[in-house]
Predicted model as a PDB file, atoms N, CA, C, CB and O in Angstrom, pLDDT in the B-factor column:
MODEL        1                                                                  
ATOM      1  N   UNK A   1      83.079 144.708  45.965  1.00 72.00           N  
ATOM      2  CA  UNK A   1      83.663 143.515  46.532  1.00 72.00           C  
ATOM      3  C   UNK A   1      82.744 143.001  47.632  1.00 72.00           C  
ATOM      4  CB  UNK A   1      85.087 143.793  47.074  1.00 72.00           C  
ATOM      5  O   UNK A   1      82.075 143.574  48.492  1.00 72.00           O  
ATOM      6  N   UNK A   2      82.924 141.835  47.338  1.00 73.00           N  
ATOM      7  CA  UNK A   2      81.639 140.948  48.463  1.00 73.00           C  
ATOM      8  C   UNK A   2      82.587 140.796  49.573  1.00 73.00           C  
ATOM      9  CB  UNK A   2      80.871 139.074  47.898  1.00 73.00           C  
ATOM     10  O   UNK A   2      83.801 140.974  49.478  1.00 73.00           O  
ATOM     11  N   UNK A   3      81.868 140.412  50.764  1.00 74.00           N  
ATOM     12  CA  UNK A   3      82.132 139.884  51.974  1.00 74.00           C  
ATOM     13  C   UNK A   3      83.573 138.512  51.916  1.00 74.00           C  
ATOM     14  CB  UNK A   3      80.517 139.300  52.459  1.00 74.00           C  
ATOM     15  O   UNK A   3      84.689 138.514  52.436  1.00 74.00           O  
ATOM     16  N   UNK A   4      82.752 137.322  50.904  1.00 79.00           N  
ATOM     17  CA  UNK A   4      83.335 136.701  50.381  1.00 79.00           C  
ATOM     18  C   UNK A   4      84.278 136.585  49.813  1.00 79.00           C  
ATOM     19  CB  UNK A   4      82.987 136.506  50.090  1.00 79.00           C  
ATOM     20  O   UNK A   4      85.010 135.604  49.946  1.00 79.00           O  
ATOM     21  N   UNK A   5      84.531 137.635  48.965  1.00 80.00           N  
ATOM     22  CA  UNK A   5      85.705 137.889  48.001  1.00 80.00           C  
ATOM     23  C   UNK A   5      86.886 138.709  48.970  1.00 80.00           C  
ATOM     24  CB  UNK A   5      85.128 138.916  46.543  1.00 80.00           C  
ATOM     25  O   UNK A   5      88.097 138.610  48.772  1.00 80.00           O  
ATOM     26  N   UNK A   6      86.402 139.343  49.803  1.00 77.00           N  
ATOM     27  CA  UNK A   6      87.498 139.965  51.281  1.00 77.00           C  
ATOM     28  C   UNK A   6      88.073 138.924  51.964  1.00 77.00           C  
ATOM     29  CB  UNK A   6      86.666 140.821  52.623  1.00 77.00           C  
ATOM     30  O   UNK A   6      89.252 139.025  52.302  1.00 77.00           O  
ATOM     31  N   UNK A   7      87.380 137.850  52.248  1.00 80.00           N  
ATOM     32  CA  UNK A   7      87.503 136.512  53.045  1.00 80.00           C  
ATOM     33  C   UNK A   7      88.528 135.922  51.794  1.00 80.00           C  
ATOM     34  CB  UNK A   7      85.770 135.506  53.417  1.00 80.00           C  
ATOM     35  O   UNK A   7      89.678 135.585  52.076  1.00 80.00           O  
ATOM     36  N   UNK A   8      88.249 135.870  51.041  1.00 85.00           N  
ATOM     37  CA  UNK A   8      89.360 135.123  49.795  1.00 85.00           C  
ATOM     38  C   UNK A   8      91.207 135.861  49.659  1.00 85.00           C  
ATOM     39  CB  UNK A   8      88.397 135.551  47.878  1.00 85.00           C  
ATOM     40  O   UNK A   8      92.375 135.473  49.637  1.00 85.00           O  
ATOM     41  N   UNK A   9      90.540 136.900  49.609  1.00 82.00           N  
ATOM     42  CA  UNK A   9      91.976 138.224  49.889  1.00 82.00           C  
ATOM     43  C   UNK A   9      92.648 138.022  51.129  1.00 82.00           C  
ATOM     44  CB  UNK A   9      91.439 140.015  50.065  1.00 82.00           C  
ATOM     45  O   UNK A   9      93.845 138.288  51.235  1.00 82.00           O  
ATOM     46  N   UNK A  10      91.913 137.529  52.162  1.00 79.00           N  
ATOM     47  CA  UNK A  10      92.846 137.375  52.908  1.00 79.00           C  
ATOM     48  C   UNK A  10      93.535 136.346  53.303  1.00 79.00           C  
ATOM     49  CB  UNK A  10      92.592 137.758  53.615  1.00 79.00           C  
ATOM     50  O   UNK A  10      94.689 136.202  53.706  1.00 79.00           O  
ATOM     51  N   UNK A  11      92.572 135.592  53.110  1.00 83.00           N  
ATOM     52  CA  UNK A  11      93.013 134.060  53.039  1.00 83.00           C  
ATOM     53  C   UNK A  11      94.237 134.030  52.098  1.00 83.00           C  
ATOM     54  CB  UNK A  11      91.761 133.015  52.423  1.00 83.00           C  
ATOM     55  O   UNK A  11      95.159 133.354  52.555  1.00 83.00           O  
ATOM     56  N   UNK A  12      94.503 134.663  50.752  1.00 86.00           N  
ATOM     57  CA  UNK A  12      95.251 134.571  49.741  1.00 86.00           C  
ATOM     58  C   UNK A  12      96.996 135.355  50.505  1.00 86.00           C  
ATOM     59  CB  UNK A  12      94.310 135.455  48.318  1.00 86.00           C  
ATOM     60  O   UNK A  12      98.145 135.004  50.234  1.00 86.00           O  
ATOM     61  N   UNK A  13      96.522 136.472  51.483  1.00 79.00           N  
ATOM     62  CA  UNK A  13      97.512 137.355  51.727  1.00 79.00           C  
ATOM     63  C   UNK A  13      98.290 136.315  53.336  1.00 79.00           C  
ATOM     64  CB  UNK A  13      96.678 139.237  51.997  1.00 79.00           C  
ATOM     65  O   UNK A  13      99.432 136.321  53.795  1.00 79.00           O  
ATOM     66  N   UNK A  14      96.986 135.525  53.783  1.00 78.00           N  
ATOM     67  CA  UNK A  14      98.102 134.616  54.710  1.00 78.00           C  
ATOM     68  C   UNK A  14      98.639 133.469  54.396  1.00 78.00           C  
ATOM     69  CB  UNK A  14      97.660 134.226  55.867  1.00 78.00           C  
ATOM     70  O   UNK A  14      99.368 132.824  55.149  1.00 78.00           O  
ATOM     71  N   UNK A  15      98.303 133.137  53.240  1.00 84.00           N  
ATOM     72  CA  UNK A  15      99.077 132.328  52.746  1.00 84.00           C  
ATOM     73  C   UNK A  15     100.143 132.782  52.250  1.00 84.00           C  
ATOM     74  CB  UNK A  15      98.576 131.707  52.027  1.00 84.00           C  
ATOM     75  O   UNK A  15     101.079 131.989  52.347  1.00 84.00           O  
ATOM     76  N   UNK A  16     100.442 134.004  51.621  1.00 82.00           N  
ATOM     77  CA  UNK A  16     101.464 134.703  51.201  1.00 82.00           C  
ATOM     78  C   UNK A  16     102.660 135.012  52.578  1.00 82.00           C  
ATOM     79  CB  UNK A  16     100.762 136.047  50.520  1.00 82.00           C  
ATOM     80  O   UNK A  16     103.830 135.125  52.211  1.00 82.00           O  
ATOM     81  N   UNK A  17     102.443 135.115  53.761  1.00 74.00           N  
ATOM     82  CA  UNK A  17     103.188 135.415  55.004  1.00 74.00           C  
ATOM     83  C   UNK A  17     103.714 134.308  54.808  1.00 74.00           C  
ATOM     84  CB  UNK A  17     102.559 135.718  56.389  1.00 74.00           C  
ATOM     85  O   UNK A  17     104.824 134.169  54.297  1.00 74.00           O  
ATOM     86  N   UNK A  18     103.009 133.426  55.175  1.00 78.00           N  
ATOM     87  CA  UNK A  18     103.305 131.922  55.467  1.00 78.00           C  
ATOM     88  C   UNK A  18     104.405 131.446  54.559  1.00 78.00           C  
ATOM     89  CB  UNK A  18     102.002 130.982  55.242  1.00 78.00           C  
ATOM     90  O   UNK A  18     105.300 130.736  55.018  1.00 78.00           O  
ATOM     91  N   UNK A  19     104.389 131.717  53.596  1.00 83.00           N  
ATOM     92  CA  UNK A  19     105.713 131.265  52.345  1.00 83.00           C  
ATOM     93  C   UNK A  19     106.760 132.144  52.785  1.00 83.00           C  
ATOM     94  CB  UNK A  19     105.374 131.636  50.443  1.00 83.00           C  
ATOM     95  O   UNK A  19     107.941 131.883  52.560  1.00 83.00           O  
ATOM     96  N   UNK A  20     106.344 133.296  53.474  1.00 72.00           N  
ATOM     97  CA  UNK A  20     107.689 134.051  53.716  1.00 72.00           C  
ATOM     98  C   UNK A  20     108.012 133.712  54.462  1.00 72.00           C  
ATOM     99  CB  UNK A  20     107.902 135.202  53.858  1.00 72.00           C  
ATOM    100  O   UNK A  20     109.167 134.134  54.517  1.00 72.00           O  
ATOM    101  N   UNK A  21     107.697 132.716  55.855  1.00 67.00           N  
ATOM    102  CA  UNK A  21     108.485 132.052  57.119  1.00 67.00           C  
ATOM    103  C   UNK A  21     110.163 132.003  56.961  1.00 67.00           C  
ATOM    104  CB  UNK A  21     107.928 130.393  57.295  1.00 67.00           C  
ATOM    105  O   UNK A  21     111.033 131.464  56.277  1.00 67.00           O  
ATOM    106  N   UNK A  22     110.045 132.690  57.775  1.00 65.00           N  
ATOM    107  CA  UNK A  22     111.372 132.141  58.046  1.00 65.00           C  
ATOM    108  C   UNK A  22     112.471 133.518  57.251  1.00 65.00           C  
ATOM    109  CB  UNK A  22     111.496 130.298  57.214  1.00 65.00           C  
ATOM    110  O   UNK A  22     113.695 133.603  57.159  1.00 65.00           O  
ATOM    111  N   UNK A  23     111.515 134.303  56.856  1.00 63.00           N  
ATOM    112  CA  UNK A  23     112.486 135.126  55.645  1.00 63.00           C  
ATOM    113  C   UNK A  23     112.389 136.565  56.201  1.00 63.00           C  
ATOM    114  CB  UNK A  23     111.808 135.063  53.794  1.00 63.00           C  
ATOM    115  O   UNK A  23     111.569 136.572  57.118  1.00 63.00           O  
ATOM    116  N   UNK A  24     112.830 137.571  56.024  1.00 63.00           N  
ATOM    117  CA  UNK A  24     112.988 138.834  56.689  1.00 63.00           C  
ATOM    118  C   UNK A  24     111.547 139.136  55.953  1.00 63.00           C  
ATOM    119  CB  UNK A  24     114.516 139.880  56.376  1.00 63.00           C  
ATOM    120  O   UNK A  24     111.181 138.819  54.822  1.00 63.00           O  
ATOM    121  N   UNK A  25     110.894 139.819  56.929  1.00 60.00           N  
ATOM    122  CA  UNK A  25     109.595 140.052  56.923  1.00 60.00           C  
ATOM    123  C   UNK A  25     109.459 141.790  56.921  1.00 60.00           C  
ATOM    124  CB  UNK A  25     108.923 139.245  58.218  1.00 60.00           C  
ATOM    125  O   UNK A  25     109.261 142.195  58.067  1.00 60.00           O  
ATOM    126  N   UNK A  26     109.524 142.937  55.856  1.00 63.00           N  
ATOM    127  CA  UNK A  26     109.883 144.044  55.919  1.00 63.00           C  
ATOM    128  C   UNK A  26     108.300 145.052  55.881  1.00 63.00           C  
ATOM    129  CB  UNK A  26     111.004 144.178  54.744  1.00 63.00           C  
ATOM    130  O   UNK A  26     107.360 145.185  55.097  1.00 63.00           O  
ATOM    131  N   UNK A  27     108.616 145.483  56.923  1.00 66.00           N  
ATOM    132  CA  UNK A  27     107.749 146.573  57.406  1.00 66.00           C  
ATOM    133  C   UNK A  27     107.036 147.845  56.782  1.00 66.00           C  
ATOM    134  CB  UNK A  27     108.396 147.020  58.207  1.00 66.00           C  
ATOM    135  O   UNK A  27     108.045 148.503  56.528  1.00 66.00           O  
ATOM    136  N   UNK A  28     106.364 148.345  56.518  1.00 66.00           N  
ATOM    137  CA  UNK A  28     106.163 149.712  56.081  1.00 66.00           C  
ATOM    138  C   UNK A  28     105.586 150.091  56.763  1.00 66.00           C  
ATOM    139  CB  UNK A  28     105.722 150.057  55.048  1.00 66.00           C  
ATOM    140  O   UNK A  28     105.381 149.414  57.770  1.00 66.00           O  
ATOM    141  N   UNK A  29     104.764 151.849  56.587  1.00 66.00           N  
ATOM    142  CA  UNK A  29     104.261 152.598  57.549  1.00 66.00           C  
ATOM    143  C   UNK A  29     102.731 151.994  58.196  1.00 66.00           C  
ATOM    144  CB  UNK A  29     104.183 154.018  56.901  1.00 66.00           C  
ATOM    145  O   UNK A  29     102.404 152.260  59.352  1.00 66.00           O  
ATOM    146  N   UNK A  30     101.595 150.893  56.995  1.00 60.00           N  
ATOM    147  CA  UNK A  30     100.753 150.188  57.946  1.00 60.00           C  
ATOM    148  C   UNK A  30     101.285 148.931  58.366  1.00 60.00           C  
ATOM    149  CB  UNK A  30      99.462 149.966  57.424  1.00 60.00           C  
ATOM    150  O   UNK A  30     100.516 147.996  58.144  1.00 60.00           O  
ATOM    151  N   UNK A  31     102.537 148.577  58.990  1.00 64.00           N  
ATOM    152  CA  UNK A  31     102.594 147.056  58.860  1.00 64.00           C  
ATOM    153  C   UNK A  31     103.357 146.277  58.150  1.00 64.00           C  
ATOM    154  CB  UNK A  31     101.644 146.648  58.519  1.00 64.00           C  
ATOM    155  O   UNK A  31     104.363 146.653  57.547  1.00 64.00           O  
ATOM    156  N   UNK A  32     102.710 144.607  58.199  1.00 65.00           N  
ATOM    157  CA  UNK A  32     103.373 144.184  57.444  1.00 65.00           C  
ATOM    158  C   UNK A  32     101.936 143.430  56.594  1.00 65.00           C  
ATOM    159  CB  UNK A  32     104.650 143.391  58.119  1.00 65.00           C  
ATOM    160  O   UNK A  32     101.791 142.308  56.109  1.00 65.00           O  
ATOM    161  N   UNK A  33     101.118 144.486  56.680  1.00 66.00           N  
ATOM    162  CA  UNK A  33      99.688 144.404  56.164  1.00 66.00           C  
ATOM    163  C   UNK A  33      99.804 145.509  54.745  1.00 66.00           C  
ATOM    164  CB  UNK A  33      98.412 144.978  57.555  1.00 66.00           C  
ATOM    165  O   UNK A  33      99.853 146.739  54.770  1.00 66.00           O  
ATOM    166  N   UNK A  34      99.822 144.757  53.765  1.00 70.00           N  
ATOM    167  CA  UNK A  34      99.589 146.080  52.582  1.00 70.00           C  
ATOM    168  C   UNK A  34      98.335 146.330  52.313  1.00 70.00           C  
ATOM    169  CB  UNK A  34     100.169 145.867  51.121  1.00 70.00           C  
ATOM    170  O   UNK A  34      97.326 145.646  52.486  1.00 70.00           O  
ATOM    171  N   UNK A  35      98.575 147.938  51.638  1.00 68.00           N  
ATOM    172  CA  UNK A  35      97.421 148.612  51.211  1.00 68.00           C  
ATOM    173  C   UNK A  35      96.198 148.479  50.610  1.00 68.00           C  
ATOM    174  CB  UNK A  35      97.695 149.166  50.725  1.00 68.00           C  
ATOM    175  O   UNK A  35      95.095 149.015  50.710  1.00 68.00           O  
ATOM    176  N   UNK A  36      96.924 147.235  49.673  1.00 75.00           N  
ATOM    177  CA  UNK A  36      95.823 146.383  48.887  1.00 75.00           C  
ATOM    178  C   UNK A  36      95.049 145.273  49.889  1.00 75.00           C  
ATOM    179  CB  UNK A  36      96.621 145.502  47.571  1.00 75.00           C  
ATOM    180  O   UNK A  36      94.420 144.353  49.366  1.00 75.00           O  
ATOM    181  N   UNK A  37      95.117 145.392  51.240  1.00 77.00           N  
ATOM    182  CA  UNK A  37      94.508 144.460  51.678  1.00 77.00           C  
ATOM    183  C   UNK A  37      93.551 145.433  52.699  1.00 77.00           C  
ATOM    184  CB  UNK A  37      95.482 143.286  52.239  1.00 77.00           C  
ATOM    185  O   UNK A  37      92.446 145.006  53.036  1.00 77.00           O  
ATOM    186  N   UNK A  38      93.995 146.667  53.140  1.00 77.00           N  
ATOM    187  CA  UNK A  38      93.439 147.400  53.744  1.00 77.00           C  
ATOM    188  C   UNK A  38      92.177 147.943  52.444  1.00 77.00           C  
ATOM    189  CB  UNK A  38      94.552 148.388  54.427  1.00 77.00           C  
ATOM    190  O   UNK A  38      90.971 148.182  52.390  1.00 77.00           O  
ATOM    191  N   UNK A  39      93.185 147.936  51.676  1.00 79.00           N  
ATOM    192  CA  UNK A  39      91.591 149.208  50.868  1.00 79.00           C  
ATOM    193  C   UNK A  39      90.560 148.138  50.413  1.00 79.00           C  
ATOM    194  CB  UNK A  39      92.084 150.447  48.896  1.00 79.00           C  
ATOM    195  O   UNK A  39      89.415 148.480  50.117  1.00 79.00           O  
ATOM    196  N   UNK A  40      90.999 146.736  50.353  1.00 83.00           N  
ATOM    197  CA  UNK A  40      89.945 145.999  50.604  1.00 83.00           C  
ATOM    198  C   UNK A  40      89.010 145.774  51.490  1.00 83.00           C  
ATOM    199  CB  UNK A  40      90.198 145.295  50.531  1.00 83.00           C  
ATOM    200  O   UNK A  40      87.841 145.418  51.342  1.00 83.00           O  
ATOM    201  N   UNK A  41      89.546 145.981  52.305  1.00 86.00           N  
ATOM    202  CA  UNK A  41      88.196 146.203  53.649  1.00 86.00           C  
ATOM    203  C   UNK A  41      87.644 147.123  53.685  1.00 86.00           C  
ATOM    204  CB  UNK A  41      88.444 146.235  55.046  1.00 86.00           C  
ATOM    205  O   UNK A  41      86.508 147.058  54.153  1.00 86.00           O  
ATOM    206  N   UNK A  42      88.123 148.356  53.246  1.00 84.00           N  
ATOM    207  CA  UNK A  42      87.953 149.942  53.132  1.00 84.00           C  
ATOM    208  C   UNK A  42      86.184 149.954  52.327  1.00 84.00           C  
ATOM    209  CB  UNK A  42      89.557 150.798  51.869  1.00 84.00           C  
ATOM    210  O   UNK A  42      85.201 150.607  52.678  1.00 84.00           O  
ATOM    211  N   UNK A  43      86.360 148.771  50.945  1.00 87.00           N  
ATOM    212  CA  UNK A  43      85.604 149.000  50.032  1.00 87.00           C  
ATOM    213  C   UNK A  43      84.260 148.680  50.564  1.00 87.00           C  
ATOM    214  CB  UNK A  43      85.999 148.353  48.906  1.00 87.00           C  
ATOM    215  O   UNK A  43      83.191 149.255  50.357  1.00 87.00           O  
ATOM    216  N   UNK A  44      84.656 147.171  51.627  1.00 88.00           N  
ATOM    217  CA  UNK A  44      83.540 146.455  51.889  1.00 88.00           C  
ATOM    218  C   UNK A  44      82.767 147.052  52.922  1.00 88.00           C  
ATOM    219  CB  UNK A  44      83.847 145.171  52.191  1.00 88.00           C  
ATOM    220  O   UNK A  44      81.649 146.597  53.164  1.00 88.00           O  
ATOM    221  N   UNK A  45      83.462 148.520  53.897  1.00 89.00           N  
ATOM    222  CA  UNK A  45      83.238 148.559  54.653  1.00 89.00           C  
ATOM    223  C   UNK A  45      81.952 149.877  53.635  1.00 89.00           C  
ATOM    224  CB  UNK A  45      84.409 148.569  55.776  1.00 89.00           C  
ATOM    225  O   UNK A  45      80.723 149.927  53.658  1.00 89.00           O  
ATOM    226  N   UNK A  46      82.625 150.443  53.132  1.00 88.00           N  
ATOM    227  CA  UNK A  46      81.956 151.210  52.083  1.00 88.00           C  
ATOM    228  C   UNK A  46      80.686 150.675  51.694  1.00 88.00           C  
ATOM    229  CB  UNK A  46      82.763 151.311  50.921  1.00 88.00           C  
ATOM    230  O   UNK A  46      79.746 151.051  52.393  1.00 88.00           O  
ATOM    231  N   UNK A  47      80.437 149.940  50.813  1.00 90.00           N  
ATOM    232  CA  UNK A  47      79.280 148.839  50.200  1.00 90.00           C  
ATOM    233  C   UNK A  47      78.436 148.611  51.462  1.00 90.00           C  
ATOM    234  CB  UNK A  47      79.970 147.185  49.557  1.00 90.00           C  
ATOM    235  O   UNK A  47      77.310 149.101  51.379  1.00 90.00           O  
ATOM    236  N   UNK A  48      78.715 147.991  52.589  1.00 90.00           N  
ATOM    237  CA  UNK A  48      77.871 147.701  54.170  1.00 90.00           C  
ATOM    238  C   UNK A  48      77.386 149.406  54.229  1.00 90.00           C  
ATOM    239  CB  UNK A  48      79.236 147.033  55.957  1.00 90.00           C  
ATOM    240  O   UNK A  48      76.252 149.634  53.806  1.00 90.00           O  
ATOM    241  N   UNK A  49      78.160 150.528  54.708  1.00 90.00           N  
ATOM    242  CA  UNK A  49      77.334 151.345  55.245  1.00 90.00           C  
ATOM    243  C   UNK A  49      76.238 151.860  53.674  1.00 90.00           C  
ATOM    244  CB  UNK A  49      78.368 152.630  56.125  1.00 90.00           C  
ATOM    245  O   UNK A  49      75.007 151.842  53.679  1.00 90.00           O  
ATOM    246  N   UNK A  50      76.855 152.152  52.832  1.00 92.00           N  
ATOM    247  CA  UNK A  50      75.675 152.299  51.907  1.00 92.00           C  
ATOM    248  C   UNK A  50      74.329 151.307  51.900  1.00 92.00           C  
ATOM    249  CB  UNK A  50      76.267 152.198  50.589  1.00 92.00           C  
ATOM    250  O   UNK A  50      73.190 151.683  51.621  1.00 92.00           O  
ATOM    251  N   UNK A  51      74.654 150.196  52.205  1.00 94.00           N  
ATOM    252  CA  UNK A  51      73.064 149.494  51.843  1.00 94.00           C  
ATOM    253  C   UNK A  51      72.987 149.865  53.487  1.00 94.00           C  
ATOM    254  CB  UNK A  51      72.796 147.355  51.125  1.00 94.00           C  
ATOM    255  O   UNK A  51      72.172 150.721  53.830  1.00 94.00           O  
ATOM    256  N   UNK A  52      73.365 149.579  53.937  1.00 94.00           N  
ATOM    257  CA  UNK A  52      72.714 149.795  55.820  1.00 94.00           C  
ATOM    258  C   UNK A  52      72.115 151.638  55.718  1.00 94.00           C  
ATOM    259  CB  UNK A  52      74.704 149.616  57.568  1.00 94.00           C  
ATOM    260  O   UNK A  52      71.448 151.974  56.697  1.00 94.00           O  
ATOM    261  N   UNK A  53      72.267 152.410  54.956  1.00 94.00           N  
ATOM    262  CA  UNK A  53      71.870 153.663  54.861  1.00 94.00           C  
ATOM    263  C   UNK A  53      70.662 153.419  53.871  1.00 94.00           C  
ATOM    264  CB  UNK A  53      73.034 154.669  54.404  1.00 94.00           C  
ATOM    265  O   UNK A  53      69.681 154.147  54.016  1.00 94.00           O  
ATOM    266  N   UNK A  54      70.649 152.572  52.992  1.00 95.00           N  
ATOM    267  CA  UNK A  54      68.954 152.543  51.914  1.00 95.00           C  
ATOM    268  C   UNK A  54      68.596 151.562  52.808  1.00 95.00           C  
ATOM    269  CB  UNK A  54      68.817 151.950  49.855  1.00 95.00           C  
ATOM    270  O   UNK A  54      67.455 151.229  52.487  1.00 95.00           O  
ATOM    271  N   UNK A  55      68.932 150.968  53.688  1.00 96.00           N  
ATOM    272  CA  UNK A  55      67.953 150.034  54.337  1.00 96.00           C  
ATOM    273  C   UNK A  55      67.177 151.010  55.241  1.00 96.00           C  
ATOM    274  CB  UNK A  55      68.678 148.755  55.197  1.00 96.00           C  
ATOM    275  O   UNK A  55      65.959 151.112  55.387  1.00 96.00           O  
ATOM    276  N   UNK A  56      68.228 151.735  55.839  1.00 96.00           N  
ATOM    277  CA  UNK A  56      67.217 152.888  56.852  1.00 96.00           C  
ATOM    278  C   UNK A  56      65.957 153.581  56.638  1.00 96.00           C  
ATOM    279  CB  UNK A  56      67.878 154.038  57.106  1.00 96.00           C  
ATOM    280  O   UNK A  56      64.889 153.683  57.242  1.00 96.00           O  
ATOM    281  N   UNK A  57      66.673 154.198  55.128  1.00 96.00           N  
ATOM    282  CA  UNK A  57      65.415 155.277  54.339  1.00 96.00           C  
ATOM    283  C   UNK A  57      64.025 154.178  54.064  1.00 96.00           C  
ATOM    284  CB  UNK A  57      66.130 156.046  52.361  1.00 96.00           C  
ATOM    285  O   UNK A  57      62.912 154.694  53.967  1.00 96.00           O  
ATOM    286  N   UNK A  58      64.165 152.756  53.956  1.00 96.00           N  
ATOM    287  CA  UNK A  58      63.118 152.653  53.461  1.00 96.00           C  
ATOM    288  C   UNK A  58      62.236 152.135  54.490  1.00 96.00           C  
ATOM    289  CB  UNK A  58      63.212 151.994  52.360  1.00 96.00           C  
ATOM    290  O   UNK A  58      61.023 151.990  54.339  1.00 96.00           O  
ATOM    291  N   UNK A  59      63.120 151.763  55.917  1.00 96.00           N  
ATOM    292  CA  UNK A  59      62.097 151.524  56.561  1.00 96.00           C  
ATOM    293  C   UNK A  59      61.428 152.618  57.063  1.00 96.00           C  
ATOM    294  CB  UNK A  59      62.357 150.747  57.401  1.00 96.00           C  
ATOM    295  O   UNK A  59      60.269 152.620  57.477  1.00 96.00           O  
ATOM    296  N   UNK A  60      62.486 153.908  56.998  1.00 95.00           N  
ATOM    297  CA  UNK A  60      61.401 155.311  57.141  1.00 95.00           C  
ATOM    298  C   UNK A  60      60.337 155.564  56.508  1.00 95.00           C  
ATOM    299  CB  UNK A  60      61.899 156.459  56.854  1.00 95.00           C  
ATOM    300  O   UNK A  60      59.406 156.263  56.908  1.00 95.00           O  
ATOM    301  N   UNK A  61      60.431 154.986  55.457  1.00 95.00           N  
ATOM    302  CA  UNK A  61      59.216 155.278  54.428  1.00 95.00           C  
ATOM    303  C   UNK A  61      58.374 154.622  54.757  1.00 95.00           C  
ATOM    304  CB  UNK A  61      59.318 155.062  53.058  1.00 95.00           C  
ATOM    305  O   UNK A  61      57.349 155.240  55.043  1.00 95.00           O  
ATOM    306  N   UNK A  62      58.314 152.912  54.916  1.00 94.00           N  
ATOM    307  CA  UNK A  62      57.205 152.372  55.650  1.00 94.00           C  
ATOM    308  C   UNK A  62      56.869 152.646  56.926  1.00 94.00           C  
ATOM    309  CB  UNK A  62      57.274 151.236  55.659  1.00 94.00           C  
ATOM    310  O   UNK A  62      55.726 152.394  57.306  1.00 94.00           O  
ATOM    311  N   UNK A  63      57.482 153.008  57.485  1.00 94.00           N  
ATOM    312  CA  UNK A  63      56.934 153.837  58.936  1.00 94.00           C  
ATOM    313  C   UNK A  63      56.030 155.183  58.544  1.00 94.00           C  
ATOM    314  CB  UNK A  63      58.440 154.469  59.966  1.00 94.00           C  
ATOM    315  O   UNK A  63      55.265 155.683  59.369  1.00 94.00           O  
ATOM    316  N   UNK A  64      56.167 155.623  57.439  1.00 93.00           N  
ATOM    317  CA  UNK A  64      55.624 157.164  57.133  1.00 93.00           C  
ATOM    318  C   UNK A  64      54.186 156.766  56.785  1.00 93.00           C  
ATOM    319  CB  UNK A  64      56.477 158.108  55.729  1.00 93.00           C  
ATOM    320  O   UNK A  64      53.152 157.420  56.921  1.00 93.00           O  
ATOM    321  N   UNK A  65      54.376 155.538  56.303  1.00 90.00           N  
ATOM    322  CA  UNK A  65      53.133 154.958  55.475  1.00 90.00           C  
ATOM    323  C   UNK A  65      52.122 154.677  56.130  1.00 90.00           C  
ATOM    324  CB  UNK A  65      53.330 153.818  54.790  1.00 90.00           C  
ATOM    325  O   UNK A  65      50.998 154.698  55.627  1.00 90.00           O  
ATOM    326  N   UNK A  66      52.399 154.309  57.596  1.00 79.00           N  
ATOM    327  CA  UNK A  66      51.539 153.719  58.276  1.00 79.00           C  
ATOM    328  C   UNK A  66      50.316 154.923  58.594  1.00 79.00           C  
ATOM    329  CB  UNK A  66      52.298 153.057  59.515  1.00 79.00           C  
ATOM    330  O   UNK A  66      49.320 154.632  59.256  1.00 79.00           O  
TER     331      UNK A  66                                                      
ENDMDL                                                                          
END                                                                             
């Protein structure tokens, strides 16, 4: 999942509050934030540290090179 496509999810999930105005708004143990919106960030946050970890190795490598 892209950056983009997280930005779309959520955009999609406040628009979803927003229709509930006004209506009993029911809680669970994260919130009134569901899981499917957390493990969406979860993923992206996933995907960022992996390339931020091959970005590291390779500038190690061009540093080795020198």
């Amino acid at each position: 999942m892209t950056v983009e496509q997280l930005k779309t999810e959520v955009e999609n999930y406040r628009a979803f509050l927003k229709i509930q105005d006004g209506n009993q708004c029911l809680m669970g143990e994260s919130g009134p934030v569901g899981m499917k919106l957390i493990d969406a960030i979860c993923q992206v946050l996933e995907e960022q540290s992996t390339q931020i970890i091959g970005l590291q190795r390779e500038i190690e490598v061009l540093r080795t090179r020198r």
